[in-house]
N, C-alpha and C positions, 0 to 999 in steps of 0.2 A: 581588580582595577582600583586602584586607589583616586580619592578621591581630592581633587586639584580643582580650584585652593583649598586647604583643609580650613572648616570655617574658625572663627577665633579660637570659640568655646568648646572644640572639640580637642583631643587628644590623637595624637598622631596617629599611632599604634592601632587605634580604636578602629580606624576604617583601609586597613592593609587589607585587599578582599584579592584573591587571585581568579579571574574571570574563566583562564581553561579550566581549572581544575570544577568548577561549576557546569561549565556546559558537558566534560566530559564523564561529571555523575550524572547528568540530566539525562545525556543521552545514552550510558549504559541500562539506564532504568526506565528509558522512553522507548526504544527501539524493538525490547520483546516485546512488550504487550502490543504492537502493531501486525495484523493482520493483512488488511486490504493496501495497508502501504509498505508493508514488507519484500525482502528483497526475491522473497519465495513468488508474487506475482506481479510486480512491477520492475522497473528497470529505473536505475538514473545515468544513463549512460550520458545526458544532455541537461546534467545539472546545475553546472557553470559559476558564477558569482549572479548573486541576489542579495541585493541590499536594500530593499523596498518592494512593499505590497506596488505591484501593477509592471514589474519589470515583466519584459516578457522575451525570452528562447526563442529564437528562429532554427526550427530543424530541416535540414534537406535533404528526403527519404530518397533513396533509391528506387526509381520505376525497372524490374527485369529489363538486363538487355535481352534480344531477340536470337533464336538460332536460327539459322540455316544450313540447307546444306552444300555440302564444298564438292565442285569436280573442278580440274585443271586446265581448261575451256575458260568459265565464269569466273574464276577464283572468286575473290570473299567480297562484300559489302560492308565497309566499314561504318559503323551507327556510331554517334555521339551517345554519351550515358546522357539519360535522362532524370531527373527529379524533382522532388514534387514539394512545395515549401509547405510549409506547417511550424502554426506557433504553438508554443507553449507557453502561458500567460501564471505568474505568480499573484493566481487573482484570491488569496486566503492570505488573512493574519488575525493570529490566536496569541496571546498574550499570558503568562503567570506571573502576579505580584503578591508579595505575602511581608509581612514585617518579621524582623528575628532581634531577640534583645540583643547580643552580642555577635557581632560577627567572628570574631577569632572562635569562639564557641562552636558555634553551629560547622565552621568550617573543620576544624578538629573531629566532632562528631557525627561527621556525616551533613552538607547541605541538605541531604532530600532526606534524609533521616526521621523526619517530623511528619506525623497522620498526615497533617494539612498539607506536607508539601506531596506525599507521596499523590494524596488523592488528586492534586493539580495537576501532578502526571500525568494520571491517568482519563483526566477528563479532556487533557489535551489530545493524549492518543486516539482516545473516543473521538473528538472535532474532527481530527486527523482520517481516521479510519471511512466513517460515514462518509465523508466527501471525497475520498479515491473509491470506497465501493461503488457511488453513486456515477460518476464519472463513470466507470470500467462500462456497470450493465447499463449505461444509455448506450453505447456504441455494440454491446452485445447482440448477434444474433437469438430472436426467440425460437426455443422450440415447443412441443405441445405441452398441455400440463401432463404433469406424472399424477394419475388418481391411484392412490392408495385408501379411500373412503371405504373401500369394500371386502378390505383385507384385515382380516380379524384377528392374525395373530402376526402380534412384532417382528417373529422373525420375517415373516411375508411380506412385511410393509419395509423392511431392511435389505429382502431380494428386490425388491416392486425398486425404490431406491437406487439400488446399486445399477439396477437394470439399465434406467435412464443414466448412470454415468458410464456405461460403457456402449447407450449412444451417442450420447456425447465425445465418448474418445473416437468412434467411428466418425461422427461428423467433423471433430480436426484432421482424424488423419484423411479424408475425404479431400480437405485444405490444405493438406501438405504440411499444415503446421509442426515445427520444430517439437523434440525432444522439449525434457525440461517441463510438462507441462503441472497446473495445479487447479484442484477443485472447491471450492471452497462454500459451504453449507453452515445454515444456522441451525441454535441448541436442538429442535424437534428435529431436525431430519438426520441429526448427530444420534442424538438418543436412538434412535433405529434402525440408521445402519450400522451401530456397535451392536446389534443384532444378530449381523450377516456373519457370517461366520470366516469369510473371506476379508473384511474389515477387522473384527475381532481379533483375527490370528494376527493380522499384517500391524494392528495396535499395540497388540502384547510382545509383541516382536522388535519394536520400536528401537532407536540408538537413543543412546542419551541425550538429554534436552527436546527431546521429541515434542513437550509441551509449549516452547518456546515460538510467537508467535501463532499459536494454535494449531499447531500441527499435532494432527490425531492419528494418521497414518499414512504408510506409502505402500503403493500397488495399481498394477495395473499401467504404468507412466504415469499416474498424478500424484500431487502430495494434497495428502487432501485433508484441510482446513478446517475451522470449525470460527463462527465468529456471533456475536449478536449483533452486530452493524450491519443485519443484512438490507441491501437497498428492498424497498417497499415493493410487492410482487413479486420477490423474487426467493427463491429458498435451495436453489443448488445454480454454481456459474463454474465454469470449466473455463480456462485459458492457460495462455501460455504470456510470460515474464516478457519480451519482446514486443509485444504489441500494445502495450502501457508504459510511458515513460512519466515518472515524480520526480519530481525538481524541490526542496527542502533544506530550509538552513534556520538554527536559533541563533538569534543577531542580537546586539545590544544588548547584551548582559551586563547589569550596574546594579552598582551599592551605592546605595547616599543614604546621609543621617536624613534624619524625621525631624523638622527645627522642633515642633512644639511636644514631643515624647523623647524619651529617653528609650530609644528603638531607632534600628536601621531598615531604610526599603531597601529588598532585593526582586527585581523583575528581569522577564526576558521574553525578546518577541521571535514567536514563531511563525515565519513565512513559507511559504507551499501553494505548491499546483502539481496538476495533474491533467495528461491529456493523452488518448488512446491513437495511435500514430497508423500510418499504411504500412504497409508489408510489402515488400518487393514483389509481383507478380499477384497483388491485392489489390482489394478497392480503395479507388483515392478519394482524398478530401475534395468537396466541391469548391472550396475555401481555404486558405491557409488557417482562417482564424474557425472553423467548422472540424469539430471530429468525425473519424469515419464512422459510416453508421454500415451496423448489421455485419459485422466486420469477421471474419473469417477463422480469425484465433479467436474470439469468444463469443459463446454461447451460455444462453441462461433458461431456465424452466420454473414455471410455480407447481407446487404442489398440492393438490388437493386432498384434504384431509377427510375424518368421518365428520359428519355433520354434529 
């Protein structure tokens, strides 16, 4: 985006800045280190245009229609489709601003090229991440804790572990929930189920970029995740991509000269939400403006550790 009117003192040349080419380094280099806003457990199926913190998505979930059965007597009962309104609210904006001496420079070698910018990345992905994990497990189903306090060797606390995730896969498939699904744990309960030997193998086994977005392994139906943005009390969550929808766009990408430095500002505002939706043949919201609670594709467990 060039910058109109170019002031006196300035040089034409000097502020040529090309604004996609910025957002589409931003966002090659924003997008893996996301975890909880990855496309692995959330959906943007209802991402739309956002052009302001407080816009807010109206979604209109489907409630199951109803079966019956048919004899040529009664014939059929026709129902209207039913559904259930639910917003999504872009109620988050996170911002990076950093000065660079030249701009034709920096854009040549790389805008995110620089410590400082990489690191702004990444603390935006961090904002990022914490407030879709935080989101997913308020709506998560709890189940018991997993004590592994009493098991004295790694590999045991890595079956103790995996144990509770394949209750977990019992209690979606209990819910019918869809294929597709993902688990996602922090460093300590990572560290220990790379123990299990079923983890291990499924690890070592892994396709390329396997580490992208924190994926440590797949098995079992889940891909299962590895993150520190674990929301607080929680240390393993199991769901499925469909019943979390994020709505995300970096807006406003500009260059302008600095009047009192011989330096240029480059900033860009990052706007996002996130809201955990009903399931067809699920629990509805009380509320349009209300997430579903204890919600059927996701479940969460804490872990108890040795003392």
């Amino acid at each position: 985006m060039a910058i109109n009117p170019i002031p006196a003192y300035a040089h034409a040349g000097t502020h040529a800045f090309v604004p996609t080419e910025w957002s589409s380094e931003l966002l090659t280099q924003f997008d893996p280190l996301l975890v909880w806003a990855s496309p692995l457990v959330v959906n943007t199926d209802y991402e739309g245009d956002i052009t302001a913190q407080g816009d807010r998505m109206v979604v209109n979930g489907l409630i199951r229609p109803n079966v019956g059965r048919y004899d040529d007597v009664a014939g059929m009962t026709i129902e209207d489709l039913k559904t259930v309104e639910q917003y999504v609210d872009i109620s988050e904006a996170d911002y990076v601003a950093f000065y660079v001496r030249n701009i034709e420079t920096v854009q040549v070698a790389g805008a995110l090229a620089a410590p400082a910018a990489l690191e702004s990345i990444r603390a935006l992905a961090a904002s990022t991440d914490a407030f879709v994990g935080a989101t997913i497990a308020a709506s998560a189903t709890s189940l018991p804790q997993v004590n592994v306090s009493a098991q004295a060797d790694s590999r045991d606390k890595g079956e103790a572990l995996l144990e509770a995730i394949f209750d977990m896969m019992e209690k979606l498939d209990t819910g019918k929930v869809p294929d597709g699904r993902y688990v996602v744990v922090g460093p300590k309960a990572k560290r220990y189920l790379m123990r299990a030997p079923d983890v291990a193998n499924a690890a070592a086994l892994g396709e390329a970029g396997a580490t992208a977005n924190g994926v440590v392994a797949r098995l079992a139906g889940f891909t299962l995740l590895s993150t520190t943005a674990m929301p607080t009390g929680v240390d393993i969550l199991a769901g499925q991509r469909s019943f979390t929808t994020f709505a995300s766009q970096f807006t406003d990408f500009r260059s302008q000269p600095v009047e009192k430095y011989r330096r240029d500002q480059i900033d860009a505002l990052h706007l996002y939400g996130a809201r955990v939706l009903s399931f067809p043949g699920g629990k509805q919201p009380t509320a349009p403006n209300v997430a579903v609670k204890d919600s059927e594709g996701l479940v969460k467990a804490a872990v108890k550790w040795a003392a």
